[in-house]
N, C-alpha and C positions, 0 to 999 in steps of 0.2 A: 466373810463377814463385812469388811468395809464395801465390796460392791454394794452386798442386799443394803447397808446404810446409805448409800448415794442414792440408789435406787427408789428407796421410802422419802427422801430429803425432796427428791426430785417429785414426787407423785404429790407430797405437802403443800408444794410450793403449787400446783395446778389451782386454781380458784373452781370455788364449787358453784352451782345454780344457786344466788342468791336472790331469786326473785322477790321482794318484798312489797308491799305496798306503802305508797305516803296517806299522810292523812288527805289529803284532796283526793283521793282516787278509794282509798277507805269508805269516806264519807259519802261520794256521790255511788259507787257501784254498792254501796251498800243499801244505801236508801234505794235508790230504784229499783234493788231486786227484792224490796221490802226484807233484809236480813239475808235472802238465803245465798247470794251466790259469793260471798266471803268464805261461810262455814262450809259451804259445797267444795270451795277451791284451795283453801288455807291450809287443811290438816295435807292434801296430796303433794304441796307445794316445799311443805316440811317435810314430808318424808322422804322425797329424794335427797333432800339435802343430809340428814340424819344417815342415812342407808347410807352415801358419801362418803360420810364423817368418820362415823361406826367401822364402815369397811376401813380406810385406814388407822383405824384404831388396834383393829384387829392384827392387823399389821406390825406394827412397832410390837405391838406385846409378844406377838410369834419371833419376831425380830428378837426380842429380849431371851424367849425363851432357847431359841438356838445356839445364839451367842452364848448362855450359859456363865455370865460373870458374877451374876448375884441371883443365884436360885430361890433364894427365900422371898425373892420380891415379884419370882415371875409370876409365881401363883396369885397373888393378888390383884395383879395388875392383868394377866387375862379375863380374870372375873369382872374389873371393872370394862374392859373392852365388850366384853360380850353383855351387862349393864347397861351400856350405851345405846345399845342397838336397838332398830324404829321396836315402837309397843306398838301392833296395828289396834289393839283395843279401842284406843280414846277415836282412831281414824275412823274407824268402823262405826263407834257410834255417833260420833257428828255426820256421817251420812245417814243414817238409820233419822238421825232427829230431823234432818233436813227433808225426808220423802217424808216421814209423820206429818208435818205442818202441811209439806204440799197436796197428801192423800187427805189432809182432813180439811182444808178448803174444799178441796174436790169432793168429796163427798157429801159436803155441808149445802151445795150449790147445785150439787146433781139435777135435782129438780125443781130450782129454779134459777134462771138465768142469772148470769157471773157476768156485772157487769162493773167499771171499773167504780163507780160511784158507789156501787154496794163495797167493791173490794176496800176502797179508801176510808168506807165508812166504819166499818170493821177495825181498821188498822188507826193508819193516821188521825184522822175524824172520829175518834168514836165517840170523844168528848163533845163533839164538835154537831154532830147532825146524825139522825135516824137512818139505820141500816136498809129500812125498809125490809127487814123480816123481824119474827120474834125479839122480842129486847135479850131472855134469855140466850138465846141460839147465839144472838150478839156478841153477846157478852161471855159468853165459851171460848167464842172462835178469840176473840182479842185475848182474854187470859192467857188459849193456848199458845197463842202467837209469841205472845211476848217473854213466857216461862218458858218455852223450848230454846227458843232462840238465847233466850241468858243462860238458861243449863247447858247448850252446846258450847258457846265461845267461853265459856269457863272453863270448860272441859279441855280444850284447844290450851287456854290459856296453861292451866295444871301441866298438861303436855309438855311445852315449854321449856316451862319450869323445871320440870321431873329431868329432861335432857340438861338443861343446865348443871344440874348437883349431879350428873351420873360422867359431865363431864370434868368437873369439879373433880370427882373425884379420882379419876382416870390420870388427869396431872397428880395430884396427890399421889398415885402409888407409881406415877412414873419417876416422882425427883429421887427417889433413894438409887436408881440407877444412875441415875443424871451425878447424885453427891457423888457415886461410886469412882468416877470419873474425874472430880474435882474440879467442876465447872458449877456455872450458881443455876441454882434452881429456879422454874418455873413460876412466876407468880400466878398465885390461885385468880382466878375469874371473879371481877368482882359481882356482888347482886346487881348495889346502884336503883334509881328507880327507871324505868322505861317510857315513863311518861313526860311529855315537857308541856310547855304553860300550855298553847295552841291544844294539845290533846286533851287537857284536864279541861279547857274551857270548852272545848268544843261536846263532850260528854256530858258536863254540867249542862250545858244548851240542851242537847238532846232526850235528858233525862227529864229536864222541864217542860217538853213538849210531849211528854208520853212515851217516848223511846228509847223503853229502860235496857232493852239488848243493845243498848248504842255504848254505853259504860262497858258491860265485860267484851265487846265487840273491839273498842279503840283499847280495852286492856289487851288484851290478845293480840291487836294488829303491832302494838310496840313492844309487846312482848319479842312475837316473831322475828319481827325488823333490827332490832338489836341485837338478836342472838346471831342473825345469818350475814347481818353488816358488820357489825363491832366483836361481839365477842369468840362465837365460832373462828372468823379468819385472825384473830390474835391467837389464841391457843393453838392453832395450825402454823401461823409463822413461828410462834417461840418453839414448839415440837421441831418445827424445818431447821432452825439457827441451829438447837441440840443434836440433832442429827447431823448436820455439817458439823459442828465439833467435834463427836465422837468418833466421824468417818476421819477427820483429818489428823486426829490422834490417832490412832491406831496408824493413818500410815508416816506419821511422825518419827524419826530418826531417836530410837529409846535416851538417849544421852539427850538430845537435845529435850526430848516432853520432860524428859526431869529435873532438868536444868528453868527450866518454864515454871513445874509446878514447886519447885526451892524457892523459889525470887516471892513468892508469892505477890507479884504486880497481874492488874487486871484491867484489860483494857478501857479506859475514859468512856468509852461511846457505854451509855446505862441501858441497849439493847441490846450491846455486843457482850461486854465482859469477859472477852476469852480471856485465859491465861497467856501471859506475855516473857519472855526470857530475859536474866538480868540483863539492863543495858539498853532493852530495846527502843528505840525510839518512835515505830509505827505497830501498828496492829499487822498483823499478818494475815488475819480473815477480813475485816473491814476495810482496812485504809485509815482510819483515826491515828491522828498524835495522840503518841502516850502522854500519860499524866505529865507535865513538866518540860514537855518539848512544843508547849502550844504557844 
């Protein structure tokens, strides 16, 4: 039992592909690929990450379920492990929506020459200056452009999101193992908003200028970026700290873990929190002065 926990502790602690995009690299690969190569690259990007994640999720829960110390909770908590893991649904159709657009310029252009002044004119320009084909035909092609493109990165965005509550809730049904142990629980993930001034202004801009997939576009792109920068690698470090608790209790000398968990003193450091024995003056997992010796 305490290897396979060092073993999980140790894989948490590896950092996963967090490739994310800033808004300067958002904004400019997004516009010049007129929307498509965000939605093309964004949902693949997350799902190695999730696939990552998910796998050792799956993990701790097997981990929970072998160890056998609170049976009533392993069932829940594998359910939320295998919850967690990638949906290829939403992936699959943000590709599907990304060759739609492209197969229907192409088609739209077949015969007659795709040139970039018609293309811009279509898109960016459409307010702006004559496609030089049908006004109708025009005005198709920009509708479709612009509704695909906002029902894809919503879609992405939902995506997300849907991982965020599935891992929500996967801490959720891992703290009653965690209480079992007598060390403090996990705090839940918070929502928070994703967005900061720069992205809300920069959306605003682009939605004034016609480019209304630029909103659920920069919503999604800080969607992503938050979950794979901030909040994914916290719920992995606090998983990791728990695991090295668990693992170092169990090979804990029984008289002294309960002499530890009697004193009811808890480490200073508000990341650390282990359990401390009367008397003690340092952390024995961190290195923090205890409460009183600072």
């Amino acid at each position: 039992m305490d290897d396979f926990a060092t073993v999980l502790a140790r894989r948490l602690q590896q950092p996963l592909p967090s490739r994310a995009w800033g808004l300067l690299t958002t904004v400019i690969l997004g516009v010049c690929s007129f929307g498509i190569l965000p939605l093309l690259m964004w949902p693949g990007r997350f799902r190695e990450y999730v696939m990552a994640e998910s796998k050792a999720m799956q993990e701790i829960a097997e981990w929970a379920r072998v160890r056998g110390k609170r049976p009533a909770a392993v069932g829940p908590l594998m359910a939320a492990a295998e919850d967690a893991a990638f949906k290829p649904l939403p992936w699959i159709t943000c590709l599907l929506l990304t060759v739609f657009v492209v197969a229907t310029f192409w088609l739209s252009f077949m015969h007659t020459s795709l040139t970039w002044h018609r293309l811009l004119a279509v898109t960016y320009y459409f307010h702006l200056e004559h496609a030089g084909i049908a006004l109708p035909r025009a005005l198709n092609l920009h509708k479709i452009w612009v509704a695909v493109l906002c029902v894809g990165y919503l879609i992405h965005w939902m995506q997300v999101r849907s991982h965020l509550s599935d891992a929500k809730l996967f801490v959720a049904r891992f703290n009653p193992l965690v209480e079992a142990e007598h060390l403090p629980l996990i705090a839940m993930p918070r929502n928070g908003s994703c967005l900061r001034v720069m992205w809300i202004v920069t959306a605003l801009f682009m939605g004034a200028y016609g480019c209304w997939w630029g909103i659920p576009m920069l919503l999604a792109a800080a969607a992503q970026r938050r979950y794979v920068r901030v909040i994914g690698p916290t719920v992995r470090r606090e998983l990791h700290l728990r695991m090295c608790d668990i693992a170092a209790q169990r090979r804990m000398p029984r008289p002294i873990l309960q002499t530890a968990m009697a004193s009811g003193q808890q480490c200073a450091n508000r990341r650390c929190l282990a359990p401390l024995r009367a008397g003690a003056k340092f952390c024995t997992r961190c290195g923090s002065a205890a409460a009183g010796n600072n």
